[in-house]
C-alpha positions in Angstrom: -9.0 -9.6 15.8 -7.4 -12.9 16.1 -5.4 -14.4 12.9 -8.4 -16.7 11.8 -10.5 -13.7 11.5 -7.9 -11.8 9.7 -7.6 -14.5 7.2 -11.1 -14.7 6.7 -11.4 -11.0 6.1 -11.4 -11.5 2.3 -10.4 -7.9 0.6 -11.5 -9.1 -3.2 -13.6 -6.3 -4.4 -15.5 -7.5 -7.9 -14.8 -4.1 -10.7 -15.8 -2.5 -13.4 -18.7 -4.9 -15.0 -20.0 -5.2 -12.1 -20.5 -2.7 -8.9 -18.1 -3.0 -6.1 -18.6 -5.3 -2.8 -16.8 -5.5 0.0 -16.3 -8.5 1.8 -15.2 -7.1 5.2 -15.7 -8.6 8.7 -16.5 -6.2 11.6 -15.3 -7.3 15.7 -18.0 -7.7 18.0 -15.9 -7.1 21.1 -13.1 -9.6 22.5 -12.6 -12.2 19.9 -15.6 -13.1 18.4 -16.7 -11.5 15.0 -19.0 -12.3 12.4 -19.3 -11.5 8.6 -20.9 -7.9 8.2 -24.2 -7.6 6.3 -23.8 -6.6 2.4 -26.2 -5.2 0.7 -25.3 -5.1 -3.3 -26.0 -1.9 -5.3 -27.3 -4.9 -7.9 -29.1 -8.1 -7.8 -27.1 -11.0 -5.7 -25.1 -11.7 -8.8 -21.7 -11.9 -7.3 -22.7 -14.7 -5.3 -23.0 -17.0 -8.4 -19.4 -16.0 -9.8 -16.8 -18.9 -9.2 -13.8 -17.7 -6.7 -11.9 -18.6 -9.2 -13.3 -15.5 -11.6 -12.8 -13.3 -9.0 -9.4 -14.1 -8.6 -8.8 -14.2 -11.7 -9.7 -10.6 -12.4 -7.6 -9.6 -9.3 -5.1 -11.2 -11.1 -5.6 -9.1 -14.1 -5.8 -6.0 -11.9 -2.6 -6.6 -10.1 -1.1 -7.7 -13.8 -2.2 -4.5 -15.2 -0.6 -1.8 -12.2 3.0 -3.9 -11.9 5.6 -2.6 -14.7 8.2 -4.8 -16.5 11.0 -1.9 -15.7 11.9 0.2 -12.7 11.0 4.1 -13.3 14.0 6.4 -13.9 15.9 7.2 -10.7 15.3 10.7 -9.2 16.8 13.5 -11.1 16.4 15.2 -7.4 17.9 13.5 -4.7 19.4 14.0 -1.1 22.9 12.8 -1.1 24.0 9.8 1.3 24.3 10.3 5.2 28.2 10.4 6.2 27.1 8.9 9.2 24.2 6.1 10.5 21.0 7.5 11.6 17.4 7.6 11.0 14.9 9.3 9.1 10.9 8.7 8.5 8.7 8.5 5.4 5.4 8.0 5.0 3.9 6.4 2.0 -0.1 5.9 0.8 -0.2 3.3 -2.3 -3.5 0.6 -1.7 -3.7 -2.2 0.9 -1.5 -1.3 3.3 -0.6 -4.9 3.7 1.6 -4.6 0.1 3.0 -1.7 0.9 4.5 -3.0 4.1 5.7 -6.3 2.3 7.2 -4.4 -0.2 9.1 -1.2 1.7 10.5 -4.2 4.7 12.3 -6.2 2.5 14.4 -2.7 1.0 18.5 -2.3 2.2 18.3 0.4 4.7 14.8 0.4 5.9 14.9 -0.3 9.3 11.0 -0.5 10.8 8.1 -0.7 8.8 4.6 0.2 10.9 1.5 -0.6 8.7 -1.1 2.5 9.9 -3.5 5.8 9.1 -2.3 9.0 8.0 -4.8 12.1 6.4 -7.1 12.2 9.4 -7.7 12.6 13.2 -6.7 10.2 15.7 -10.2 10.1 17.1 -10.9 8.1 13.7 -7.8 5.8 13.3 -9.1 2.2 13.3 -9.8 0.0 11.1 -13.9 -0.5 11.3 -13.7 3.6 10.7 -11.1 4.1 8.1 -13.2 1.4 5.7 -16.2 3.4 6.0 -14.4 6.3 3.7 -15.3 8.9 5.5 -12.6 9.5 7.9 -10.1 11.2 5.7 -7.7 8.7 6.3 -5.5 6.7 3.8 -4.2 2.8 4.7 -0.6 4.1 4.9 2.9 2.5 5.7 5.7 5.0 8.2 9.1 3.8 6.9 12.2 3.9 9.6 15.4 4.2 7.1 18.8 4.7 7.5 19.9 7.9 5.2 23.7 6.4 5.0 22.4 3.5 3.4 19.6 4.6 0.9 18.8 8.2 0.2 14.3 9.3 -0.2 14.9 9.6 -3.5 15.5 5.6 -4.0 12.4 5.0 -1.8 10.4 7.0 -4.1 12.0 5.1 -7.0 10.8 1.6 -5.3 7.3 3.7 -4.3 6.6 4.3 -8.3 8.2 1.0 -9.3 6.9 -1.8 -7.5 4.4 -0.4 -4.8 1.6 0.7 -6.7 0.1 2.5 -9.5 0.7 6.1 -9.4 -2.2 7.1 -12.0 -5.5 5.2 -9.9 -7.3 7.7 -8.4 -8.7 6.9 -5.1 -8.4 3.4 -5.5 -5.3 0.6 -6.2 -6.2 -2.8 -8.3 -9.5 -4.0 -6.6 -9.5 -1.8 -3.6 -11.7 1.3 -4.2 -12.0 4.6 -1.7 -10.3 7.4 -1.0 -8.4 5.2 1.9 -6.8 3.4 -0.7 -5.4 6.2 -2.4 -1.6 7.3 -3.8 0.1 9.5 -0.9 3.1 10.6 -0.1 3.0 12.5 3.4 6.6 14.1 4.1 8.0 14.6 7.2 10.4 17.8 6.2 10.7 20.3 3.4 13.3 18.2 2.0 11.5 15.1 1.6 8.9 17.5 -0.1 11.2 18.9 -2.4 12.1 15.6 -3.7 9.0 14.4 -4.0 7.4 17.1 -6.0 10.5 17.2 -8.4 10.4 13.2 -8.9 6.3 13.6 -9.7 7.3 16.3 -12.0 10.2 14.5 -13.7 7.7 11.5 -14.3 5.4 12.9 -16.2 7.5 15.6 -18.3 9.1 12.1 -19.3 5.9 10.2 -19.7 7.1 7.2 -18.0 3.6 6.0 -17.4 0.9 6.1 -19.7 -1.2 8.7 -17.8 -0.5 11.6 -15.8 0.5 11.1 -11.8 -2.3 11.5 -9.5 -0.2 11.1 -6.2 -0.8 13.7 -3.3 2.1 15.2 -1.8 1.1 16.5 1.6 2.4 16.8 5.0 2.1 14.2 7.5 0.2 15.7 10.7 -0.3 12.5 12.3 1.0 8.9 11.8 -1.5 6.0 13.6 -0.6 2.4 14.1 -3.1 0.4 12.5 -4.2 -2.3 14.4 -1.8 -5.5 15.4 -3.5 -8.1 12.9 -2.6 -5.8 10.3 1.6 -5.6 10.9 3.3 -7.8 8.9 0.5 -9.3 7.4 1.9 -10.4 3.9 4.9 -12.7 5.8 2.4 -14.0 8.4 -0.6 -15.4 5.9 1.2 -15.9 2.4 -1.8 -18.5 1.6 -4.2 -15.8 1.9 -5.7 -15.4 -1.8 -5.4 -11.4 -1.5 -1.7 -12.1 -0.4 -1.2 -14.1 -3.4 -2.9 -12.5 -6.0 -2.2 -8.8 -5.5 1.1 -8.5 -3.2 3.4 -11.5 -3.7 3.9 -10.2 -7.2 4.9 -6.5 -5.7 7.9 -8.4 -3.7 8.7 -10.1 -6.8 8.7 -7.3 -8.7 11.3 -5.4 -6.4 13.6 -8.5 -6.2 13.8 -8.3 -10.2 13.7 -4.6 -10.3 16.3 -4.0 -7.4 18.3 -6.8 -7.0 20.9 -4.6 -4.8 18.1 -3.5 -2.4 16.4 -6.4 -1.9 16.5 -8.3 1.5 14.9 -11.5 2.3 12.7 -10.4 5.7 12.1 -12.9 7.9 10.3 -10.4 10.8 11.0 -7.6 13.3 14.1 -6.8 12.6 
């Protein structure tokens, strides 16, 4: 799928007063795609809303999941690296596309690869994952340097500015168990940390309701498909980009002023 297409692929999902639709586009082979066929659990009502309303109440979505504060730091914590190297996390929190935006521009990450984890390889593409039945969740593999910033601090960032913790199998106006909150760790000590941070959260009740984020290991990381990589920084016009993930990178740049790094691509 060419970048027109992906631009045209309009995530805004319409919640709560009225049912949900997705405005997806499906690839007919090579490059030529066309809108896929919706049929609304209601009357055509959507159609008549203004864009305008809809963005509006993404706007109130993404308003309502971003906090004023960073979350306590971790209690629980691996200490430094003495030396350079590299280490991988995988994190679940929404549109993938955020996620990535968010998690490239942190001090010490050193690759970010937007993907699938949670399901088989056999179902790792796109057109599958959105049909929620594939067990898959939108997810982001994180390449960090331990001697520069420990799984604890990504977790911090991950509860911060990422997402909201306490959705439930959906994140602003994206709704399905794909979009759900999932940390997949790649060693016992990444679930330690993990479980202790979750557990510190909400003995403190740092969010308003209790933490509904999976902790499970990651049998299988899948690159999502090449549209998808680096989305956010290559289509900052795009009205999902604006309304629901711009404020995520703003949010860490006030949050973490010493993490953040202005990414420009590939590093």
């Amino acid at each position: 799928m060419d970048g027109d297409i992906a631009r045209s692929k309009l995530k805004l999902r319409q919640l709560d007063h009225f049912r949900v639709y997705n405005y997806q586009w499906k690839e007919l082979g090579g490059s030529e795609a066309e809108p896929r066929q919706v049929v609304p659990m209601t009357d055509s009502l959507l159609r008549y809303i203004p864009a305008l309303g809809l963005l509006i109440l993404l706007a109130a979505q993404s308003a309502h999941a971003a906090p004023n504060l960073p979350v306590p730091p971790a209690k629980v914590d691996a200490s430094l690296a003495s030396a350079a190297g590299q280490e991988t996390a995988v994190f679940a929190g929404g549109c993938f596309w955020g996620v990535q935006a968010v998690f490239e521009r942190v001090k010490g990450v050193v690759k970010t690869t937007a993907g699938y984890a949670g399901g088989s390889a056999s179902t790792a593409t796109y057109k599958q994952v959105i049909t929620e039945t594939t067990g898959h969740a939108e997810s982001v593999e994180v390449v960090f340097d331990p001697s520069r910033i420990t799984y604890g601090q990504l977790l911090r960032v991950f509860f911060s500015a990422v997402h909201d913790p306490t959705e439930l199998n959906r994140q602003g106006p994206d709704v399905g168990t794909s979009y759900r909150s999932a940390i997949f760790y790649t060693n016992d000590e990444q679930k330690r940390i993990a479980a202790a941070y979750i557990a510190q959260l909400d003995s403190e009740k740092v969010f308003p309701k209790k933490i509904v984020t999976e902790v499970t290991p990651l049998k299988g990381f899948y690159r999502a498909e090449d549209y998808h990589q680096d989305f956010a920084l290559k289509n900052p016009t795009h009205p999902y980009i604006q309304i629901c993930d711009l404020p995520k990178i703003g949010a860490l740049k006030q949050q973490f002023p010493e993490l953040f790094v202005d990414y420009k691509g590939a590093r």
